[in-house]
C-alpha positions in Angstrom: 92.5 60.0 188.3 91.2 57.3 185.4 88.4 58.3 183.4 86.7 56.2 181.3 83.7 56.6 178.8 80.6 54.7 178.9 78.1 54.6 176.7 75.1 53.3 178.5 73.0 55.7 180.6 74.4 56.5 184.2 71.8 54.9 186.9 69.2 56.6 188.2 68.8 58.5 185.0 66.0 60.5 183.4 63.6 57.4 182.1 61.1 59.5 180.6 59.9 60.8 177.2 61.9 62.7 174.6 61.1 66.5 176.5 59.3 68.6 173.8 56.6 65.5 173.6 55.8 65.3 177.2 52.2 66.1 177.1 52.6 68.6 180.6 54.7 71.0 178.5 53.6 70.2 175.3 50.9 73.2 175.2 53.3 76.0 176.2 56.0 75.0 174.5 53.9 75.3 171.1 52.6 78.5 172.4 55.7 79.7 172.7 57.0 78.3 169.4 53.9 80.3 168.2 54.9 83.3 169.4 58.9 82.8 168.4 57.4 81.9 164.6 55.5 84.8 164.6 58.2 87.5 166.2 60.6 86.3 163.4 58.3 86.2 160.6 57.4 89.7 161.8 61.1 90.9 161.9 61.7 89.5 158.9 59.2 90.5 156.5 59.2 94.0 158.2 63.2 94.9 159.1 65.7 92.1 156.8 63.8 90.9 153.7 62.8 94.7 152.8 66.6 95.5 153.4 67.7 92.5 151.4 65.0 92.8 148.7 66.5 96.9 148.4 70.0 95.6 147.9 69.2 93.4 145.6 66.7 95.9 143.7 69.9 98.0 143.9 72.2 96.1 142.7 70.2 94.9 139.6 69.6 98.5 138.5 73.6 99.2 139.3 73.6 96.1 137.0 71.1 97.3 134.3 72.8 100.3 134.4 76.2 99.1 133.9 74.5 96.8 131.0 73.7 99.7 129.2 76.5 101.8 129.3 78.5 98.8 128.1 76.2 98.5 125.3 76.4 102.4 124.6 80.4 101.8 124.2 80.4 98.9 122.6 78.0 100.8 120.0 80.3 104.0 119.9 83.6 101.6 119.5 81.9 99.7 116.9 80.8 102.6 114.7 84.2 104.6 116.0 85.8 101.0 114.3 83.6 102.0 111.1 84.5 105.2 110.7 88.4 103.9 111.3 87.3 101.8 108.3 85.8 103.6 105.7 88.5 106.3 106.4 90.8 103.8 105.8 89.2 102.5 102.7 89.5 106.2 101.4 93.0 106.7 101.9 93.9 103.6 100.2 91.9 104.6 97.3 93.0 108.2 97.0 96.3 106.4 97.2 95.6 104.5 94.4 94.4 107.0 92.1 97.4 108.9 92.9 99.7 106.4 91.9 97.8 105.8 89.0 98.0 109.7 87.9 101.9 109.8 89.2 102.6 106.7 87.0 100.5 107.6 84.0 102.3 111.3 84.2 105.6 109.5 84.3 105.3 107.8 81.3 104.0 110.3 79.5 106.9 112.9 80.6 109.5 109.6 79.7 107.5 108.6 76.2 108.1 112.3 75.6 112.0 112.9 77.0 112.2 109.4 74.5 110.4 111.0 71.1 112.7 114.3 72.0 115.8 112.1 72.4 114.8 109.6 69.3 113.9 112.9 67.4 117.6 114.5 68.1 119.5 111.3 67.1 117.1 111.1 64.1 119.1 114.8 63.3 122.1 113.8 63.9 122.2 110.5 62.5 120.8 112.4 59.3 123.8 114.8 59.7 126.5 112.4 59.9 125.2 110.8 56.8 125.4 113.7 54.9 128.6 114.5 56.1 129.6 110.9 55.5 127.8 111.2 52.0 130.1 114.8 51.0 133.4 113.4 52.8 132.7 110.3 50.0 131.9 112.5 47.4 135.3 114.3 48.3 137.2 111.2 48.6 135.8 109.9 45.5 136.6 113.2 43.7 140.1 112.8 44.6 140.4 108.9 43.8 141.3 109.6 39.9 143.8 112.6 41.2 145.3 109.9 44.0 145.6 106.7 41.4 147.1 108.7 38.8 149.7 110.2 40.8 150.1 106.6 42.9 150.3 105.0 39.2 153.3 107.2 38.0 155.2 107.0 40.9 154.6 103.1 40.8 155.9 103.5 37.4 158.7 106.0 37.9 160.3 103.4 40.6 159.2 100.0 39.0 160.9 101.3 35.4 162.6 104.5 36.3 161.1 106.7 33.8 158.5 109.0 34.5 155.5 108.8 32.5 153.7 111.3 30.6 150.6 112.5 32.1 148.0 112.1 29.9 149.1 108.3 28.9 148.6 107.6 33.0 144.9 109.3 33.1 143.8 107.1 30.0 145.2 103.9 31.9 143.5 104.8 35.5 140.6 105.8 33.7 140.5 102.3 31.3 140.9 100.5 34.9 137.8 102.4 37.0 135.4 101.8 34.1 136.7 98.6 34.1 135.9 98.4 38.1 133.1 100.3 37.9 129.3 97.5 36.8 
């Protein structure tokens, strides 16, 4: 079976006026539309826009609510953050000053050990000169004894006699003030 499609009106059709203008059912049908208009104004305003209008009203003060507990945290994390701060400021400052007393102890425990250790070398450097200054005096006492006996036995082997005693003190002692400014 072929179909096709036509777009002009089928013959013998309806030739009238558009239906809701015909002036017969004009009247009831704006009656009715009336009465339709009225019904669901009336179920609106009185069952959906209170239950919609409570929703909403419900959902801005689960809003507001939320709102302000967000702002009540945000105000305890912000002076929780202070707090976390200025205790943090404090520690770095009692930090500080102990260093400061640690390090200024130090030194004075180190200027001390040094004075102590400066003193004792002082002592012993003034004890090693005066041993120094008696082992001189020794060595010095026994220079005359040493070049008189080193000059007759220079003598004794250069000439092969030994000479008397007093002659070889006279001669080392001519010499050393001779040495001596």
């Amino acid at each position: 079976m072929a179909t096709s499609a036509h777009t002009e009106a089928p013959a013998g059709g309806h030739k009238g006026a558009f239906p809701p203008f015909e002036r017969e059912t004009f009247a009831s049908q704006l009656v009715w539309f009336a009465i339709c208009f009225i019904a669901l104004y009336l179920l609106m305003s009185k069952l959906a826009l209170p239950r919609i209008g409570g929703i909403l009203a419900q959902r801005r003060a689960s809003i507001d609510e939320d709102l302000g507990a967000a702002r009540q945290l945000q105000e305890n994390s912000d002076a929780e953050l202070m707090a976390y701060e200025k205790a943090l400021a404090d520690a770095r400052t009692r930090a500080q000053t102990i260093a400061n007393e640690t390090r200024d102890k130090l030194n004075a425990e180190a200027d001390q050990a040094r004075k102590r250790l400066e003193a004792e070398l002082n002592a012993k450097l003034h004890e090693a000169e005066q041993q120094i200054a008696a082992t001189k005096q020794a060595a010095l006492a026994n220079v005359r004894g040493i070049a008189i006996e080193a000059t007759a036995a220079i003598v004794d082997r250069l000439i092969g006699v030994q000479p008397a005693l007093p002659v070889v003190e006279a001669a080392v002692d001519k010499v050393r003030a001779a040495v001596k400014p």
